[in-house]
C-alpha positions in Angstrom: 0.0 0.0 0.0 1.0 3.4 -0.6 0.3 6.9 1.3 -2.8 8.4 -0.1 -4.9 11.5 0.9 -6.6 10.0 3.8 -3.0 9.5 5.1 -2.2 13.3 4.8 -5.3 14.5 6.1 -5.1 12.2 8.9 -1.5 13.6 10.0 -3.7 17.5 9.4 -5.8 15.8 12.1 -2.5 14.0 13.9 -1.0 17.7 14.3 -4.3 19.5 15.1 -4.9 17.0 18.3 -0.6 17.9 19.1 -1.7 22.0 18.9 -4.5 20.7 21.3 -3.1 19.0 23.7 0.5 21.4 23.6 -1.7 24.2 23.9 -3.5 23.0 27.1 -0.7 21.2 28.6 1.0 24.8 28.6 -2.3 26.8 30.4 -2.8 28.5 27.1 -6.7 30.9 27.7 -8.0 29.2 24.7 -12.1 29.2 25.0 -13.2 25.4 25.0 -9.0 23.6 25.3 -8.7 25.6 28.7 -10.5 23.0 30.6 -9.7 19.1 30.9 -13.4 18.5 29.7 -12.9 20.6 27.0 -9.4 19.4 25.5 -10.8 16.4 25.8 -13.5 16.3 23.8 -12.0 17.8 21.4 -9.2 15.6 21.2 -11.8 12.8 21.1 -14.0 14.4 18.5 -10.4 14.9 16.4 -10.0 11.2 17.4 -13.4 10.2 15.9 -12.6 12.3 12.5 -9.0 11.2 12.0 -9.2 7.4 12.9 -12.8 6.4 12.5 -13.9 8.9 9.5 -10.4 8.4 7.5 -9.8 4.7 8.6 -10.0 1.8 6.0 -9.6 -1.2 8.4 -10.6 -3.5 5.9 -7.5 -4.9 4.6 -6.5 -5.7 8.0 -6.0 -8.4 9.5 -4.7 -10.3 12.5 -2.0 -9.1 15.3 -2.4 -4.9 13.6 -6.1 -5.0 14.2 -5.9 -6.4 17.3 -3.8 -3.8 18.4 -5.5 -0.7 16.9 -9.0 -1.9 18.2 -7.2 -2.4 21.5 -5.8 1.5 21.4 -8.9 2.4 20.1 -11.0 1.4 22.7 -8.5 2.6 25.1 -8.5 6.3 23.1 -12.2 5.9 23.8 -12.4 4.7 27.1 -10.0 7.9 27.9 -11.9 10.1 26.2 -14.8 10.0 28.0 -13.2 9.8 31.4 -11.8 13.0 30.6 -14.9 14.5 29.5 -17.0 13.2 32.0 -14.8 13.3 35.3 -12.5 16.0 34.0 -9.6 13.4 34.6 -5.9 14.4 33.1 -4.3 11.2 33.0 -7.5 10.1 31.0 -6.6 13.2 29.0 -3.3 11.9 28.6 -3.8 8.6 27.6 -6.8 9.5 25.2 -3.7 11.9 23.4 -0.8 9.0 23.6 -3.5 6.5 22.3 -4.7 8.8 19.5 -1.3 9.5 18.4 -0.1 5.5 18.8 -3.0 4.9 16.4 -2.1 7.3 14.1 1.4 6.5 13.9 0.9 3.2 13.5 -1.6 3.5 10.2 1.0 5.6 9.0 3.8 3.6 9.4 1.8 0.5 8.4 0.5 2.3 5.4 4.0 3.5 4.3 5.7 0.2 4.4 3.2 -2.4 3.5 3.6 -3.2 -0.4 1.4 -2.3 -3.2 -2.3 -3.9 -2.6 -3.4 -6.4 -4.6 -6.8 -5.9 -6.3 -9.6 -8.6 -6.9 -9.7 -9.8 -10.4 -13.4 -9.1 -11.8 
């Protein structure tokens, strides 16, 4: 397989979650990423776009898809722990897991070999 647009417009997503978490992890008075709540959901909502809306699980198999649906439930798990009980380690593992999921598409994507196609 090969990097495609999903690929570069999940990293867009990748970086925006980084600016997120960076930005509340430094006290910046940004309406909404100020609070734990708030960073979190929208790290979780950036989650949801990035991993769910780009994702094409369906040439995975096995031991990688075992793992991502592991992170991902973690990433979700986290996520609302952080937006429900305002949690910053939940906030901190729902950013770690995002970016480990990310990563590892990428990676994944980037050194798997060309796909083959279903004759017709």
């Amino acid at each position: 397989m090969r990097l495609t647009w999903k690929d570069a417009l999940a990293t867009v997503v990748a970086g925006a979650n980084v600016a997120v978490y960076v930005a509340f992890t430094r006290g910046a008075d940004v309406p909404v990423i100020d609070s734990v709540r708030g960073a979190s959901g929208v790290i979780l909502l950036l989650g949801v776009m990035g991993g769910c809306a780009l994702g094409a699980a369906s040439e995975s198999k096995g031991l990688y898809m075992r793992l991502a649906g592991a992170l991902g439930v973690i990433a979700l798990l986290a996520g609302l722990a952080g937006v429900i009980l305002a949690s910053e380690l939940a906030l901190a593992v729902l950013f770690y897991a995002t970016i480990a999921l990310w990563l590892s598409a990428t990676v994944r994507h980037a050194l798997a070999g060309p796909r083959v196609e279903a004759m017709k």
